[in-house]
C-alpha positions in Angstrom: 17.1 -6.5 10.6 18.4 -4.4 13.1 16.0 -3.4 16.0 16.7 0.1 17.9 15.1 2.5 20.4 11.6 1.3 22.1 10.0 -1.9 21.3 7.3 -1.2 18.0 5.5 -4.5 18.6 6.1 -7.6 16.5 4.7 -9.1 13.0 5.9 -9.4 9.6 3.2 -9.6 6.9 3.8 -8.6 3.8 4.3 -4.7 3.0 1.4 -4.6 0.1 0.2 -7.9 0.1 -1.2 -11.0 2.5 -0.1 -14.1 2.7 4.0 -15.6 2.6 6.0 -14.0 -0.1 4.6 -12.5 -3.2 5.9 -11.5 -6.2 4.0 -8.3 -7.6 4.1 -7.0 -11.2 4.7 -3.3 -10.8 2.4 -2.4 -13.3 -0.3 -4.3 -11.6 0.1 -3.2 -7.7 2.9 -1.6 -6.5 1.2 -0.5 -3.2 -0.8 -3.6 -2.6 -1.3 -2.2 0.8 -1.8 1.8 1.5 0.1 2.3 4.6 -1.4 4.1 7.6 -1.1 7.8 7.3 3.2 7.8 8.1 4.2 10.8 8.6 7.6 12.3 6.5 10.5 14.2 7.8 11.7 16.8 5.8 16.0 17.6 5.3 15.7 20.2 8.1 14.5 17.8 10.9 16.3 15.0 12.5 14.9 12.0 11.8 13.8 9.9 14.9 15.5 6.0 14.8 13.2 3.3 13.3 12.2 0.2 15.7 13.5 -1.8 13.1 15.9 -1.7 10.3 17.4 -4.1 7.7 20.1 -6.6 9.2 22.1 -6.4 5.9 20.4 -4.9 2.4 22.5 -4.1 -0.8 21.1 -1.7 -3.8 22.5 -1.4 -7.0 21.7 -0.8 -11.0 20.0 -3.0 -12.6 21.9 -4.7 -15.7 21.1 -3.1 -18.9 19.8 -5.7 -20.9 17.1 -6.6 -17.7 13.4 -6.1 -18.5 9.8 -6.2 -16.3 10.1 -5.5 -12.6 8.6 -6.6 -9.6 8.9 -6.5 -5.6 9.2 -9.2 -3.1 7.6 -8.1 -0.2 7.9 -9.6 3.5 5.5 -12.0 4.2 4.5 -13.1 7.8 7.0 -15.4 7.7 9.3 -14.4 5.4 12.8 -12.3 6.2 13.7 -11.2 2.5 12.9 -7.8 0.5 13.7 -8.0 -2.8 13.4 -5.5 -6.0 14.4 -6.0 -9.2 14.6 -3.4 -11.9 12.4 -0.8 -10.9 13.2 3.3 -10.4 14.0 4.7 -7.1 10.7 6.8 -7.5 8.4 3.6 -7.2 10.7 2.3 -4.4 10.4 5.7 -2.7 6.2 5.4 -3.4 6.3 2.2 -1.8 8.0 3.1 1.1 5.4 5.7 2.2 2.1 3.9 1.0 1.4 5.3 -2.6 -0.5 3.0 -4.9 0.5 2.3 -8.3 -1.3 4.1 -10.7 -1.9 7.1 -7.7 -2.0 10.9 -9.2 2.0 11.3 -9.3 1.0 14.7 -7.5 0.9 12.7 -4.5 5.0 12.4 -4.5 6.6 15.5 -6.2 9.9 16.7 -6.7 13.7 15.1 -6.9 15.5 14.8 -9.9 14.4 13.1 -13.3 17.0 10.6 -12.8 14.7 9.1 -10.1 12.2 8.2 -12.7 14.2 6.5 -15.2 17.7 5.2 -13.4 16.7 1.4 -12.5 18.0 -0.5 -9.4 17.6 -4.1 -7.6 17.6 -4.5 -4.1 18.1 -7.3 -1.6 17.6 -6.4 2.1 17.2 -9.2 4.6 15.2 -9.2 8.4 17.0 -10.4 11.3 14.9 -13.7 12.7 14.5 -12.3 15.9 12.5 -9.4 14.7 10.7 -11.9 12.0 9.6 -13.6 15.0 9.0 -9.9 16.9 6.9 -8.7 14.0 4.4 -11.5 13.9 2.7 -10.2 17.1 2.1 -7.2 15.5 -1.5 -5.9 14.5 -1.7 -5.9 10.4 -1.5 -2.3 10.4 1.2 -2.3 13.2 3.3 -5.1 10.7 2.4 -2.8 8.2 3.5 0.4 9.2 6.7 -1.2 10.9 7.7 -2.5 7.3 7.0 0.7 5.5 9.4 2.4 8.3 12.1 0.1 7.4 11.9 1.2 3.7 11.6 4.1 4.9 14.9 3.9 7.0 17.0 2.2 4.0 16.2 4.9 1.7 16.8 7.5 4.1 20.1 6.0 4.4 21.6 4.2 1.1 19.9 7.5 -1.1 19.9 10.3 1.5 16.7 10.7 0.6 14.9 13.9 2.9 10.9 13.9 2.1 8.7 16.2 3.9 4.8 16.0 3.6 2.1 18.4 3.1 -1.7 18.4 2.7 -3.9 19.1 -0.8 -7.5 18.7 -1.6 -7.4 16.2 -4.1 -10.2 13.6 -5.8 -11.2 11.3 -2.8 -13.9 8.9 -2.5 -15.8 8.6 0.4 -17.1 5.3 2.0 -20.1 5.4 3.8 -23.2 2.7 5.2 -25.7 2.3 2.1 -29.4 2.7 2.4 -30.2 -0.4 3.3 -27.3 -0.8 6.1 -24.1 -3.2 6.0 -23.9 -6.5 5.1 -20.5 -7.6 6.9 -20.3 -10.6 9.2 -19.1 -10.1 12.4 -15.8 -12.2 13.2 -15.6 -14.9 15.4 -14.4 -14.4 18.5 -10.3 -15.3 18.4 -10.2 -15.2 14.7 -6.9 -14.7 12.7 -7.2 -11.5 11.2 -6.0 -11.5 6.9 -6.8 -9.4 4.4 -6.4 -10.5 0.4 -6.5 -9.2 -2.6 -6.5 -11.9 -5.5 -8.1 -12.9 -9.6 -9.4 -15.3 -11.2 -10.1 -14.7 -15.3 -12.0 -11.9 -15.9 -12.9 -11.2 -11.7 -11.5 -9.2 -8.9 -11.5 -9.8 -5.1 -10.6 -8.8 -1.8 -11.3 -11.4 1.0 -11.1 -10.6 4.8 -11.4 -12.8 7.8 -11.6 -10.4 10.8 -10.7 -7.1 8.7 -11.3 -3.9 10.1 -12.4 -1.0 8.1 -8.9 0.3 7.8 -7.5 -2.3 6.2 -10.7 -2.3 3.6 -10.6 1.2 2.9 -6.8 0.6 1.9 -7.2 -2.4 -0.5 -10.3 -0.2 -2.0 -7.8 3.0 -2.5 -5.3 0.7 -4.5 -7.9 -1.1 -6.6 -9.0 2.8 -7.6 -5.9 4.2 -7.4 -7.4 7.2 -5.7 -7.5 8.2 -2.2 -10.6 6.7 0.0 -12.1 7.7 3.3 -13.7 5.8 6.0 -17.0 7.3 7.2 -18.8 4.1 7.7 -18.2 4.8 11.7 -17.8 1.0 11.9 -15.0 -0.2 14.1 -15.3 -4.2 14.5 -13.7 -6.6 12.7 -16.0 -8.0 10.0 -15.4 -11.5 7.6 -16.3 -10.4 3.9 -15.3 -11.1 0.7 -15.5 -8.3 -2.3 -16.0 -10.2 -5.9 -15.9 -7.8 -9.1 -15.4 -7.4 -12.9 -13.5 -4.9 -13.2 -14.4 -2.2 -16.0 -13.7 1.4 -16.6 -15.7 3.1 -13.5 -12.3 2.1 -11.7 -10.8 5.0 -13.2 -13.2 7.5 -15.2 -12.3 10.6 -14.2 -9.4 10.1 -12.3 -7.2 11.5 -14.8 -8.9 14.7 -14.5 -8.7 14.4 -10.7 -12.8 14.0 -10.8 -13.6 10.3 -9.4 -16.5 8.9 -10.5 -19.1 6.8 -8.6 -21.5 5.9 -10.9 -21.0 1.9 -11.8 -20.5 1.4 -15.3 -21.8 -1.6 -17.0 -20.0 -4.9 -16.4 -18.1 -7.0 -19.4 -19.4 -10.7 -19.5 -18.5 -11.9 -16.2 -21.3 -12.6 -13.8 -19.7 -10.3 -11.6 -21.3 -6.9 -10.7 -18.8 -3.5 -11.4 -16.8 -2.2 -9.0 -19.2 0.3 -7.2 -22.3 -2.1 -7.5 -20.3 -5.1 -6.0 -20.0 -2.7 -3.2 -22.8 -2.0 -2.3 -24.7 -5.3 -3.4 -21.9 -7.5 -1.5 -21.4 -5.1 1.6 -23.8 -3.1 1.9 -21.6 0.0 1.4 -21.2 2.7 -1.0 -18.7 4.9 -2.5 -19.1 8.5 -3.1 -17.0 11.0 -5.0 -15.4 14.1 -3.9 -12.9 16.2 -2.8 -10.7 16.4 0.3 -7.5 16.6 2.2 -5.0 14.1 1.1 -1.4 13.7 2.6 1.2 14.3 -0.4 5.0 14.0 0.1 7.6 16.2 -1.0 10.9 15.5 -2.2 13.5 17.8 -0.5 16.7 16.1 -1.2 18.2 12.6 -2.8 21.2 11.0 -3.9 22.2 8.2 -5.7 22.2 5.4 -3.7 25.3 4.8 -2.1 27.7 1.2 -2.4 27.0 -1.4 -0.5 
């Protein structure tokens, strides 16, 4: 990966997930990790250079008789991004921070090809900036990443993307009635953030998290939008166990999120919303609100190698 104009920082985590390389099942988390808000350029304006780029990266269909997809995301130390079989649409989601399973309102436009033409990519990181990126912030590493998917699409597919603002379903996270139950981290601490399974349960783990990085893993486990109001801005140790059952996504499809906690299934784990606010001492409310959307101006096919 190729490094130009000032210096961004340095870390390389991964781009939706948090430890070393991951394989993700599209269908299961595409955006593991909602970027900071990034903002898009649209075809009319020039494009500033990224701080980093892809040292070499190829693109190309996928052969015809391939089936599944999945991403390979950087890890911290990790110098590979891979794709295999997936649409240029869920590559371009990626690149600017839309979940899996987000309203498709939230990227619009671009031709239908985008949405069915399937492509595997290989892009590798320079060492030097492997090693830059791990002195990065996670949301530094994070946005940085995004930036450079950004950058290869903006390149390889001539892709121009401009972004507006929509009131669309939110959820809000606020402090519950009886205050927050996070653990202040120790001083020095590592900071990771994880989301992970186990049978019938759901979890997100942090060591030294900050709210940000929460509200993100909660937006892709609802595949809606959420916003921090807590007014918290430490960095806390917690660890978010569920089971997860339809209050994840009632109402979503009608753009109306729902936060009352439906009943769990036989795990001994509480719901979704009651797991947040039994475990952290948060809650989730529904609503409406501005919500960054992106807007396809121009694309091609991607270009050779």
């Amino acid at each position: 990966m190729r490094r130009s104009g000032e210096a961004f920082g340095t870390r390389a985590r991964r781009l939706f997930s948090a430890a070393g390389v991951v394989t993700i099942a599209v269908p299961i988390a595409l955006g593991a990790l909602q970027a900071p808000q990034i903002r898009a350029q649209s075809e009319s304006q020039k494009m500033a250079p990224a701080p980093y780029q892809f040292e070499v990266a190829s693109i190309k269909p996928s052969s015809a008789d391939a089936s599944g997809g999945y991403m390979t995301i950087l890890g911290r130390a990790s110098d590979r991004f891979t794709a295999r079989n997936l649409e240029l649409m869920l590559l371009i989601r990626a690149a600017y921070g839309i979940p899996m399973g987000a309203d498709d309102s939230r990227v619009t436009g671009g031709p239908s090809w985008l949405r069915s033409e399937k492509y595997d990519v290989d892009a590798k990181v320079d060492s030097a900036v492997v090693d830059e990126l791990k002195t990065l912030s996670q949301d530094q590493r994070t946005l940085a990443q995004l930036q450079m998917l950004q950058a290869f699409l903006a390149d390889r597919c001539k892709l121009a993307i401009h972004s507006e603002t929509k009131d669309l379903a939110i959820y809000t996270l606020v402090i519950a009635k009886n205050g927050p139950k996070l653990q202040d981290a120790k001083p020095g601490e590592t900071t990771s953030l994880g989301s992970g399974g186990n049978g019938e349960t759901r979890s997100i783990t942090g060591q030294a998290g900050s709210m940000a990085g929460l509200v993100r893993r909660l937006s892709v486990s609802l595949s809606c939008p959420v916003v921090d109001k807590t007014g918290l801005a430490g960095k806390y140790d917690f660890k978010l166990e569920w089971t997860p059952d339809d209050s994840q996504a009632q109402g979503l499809s009608t753009g109306a999120p729902n936060d009352r906690p439906a009943p769990p299934s036989d795990s001994n784990a509480p719901s979704f919303f009651q797991a947040i606010q039994e475990q952290l001492g948060l809650k989730l409310v529904s609503g409406k609100g501005p919500v960054e959307v992106f807007v396809i101006d121009h694309v091609e096919r991607p270009s050779a190698n």
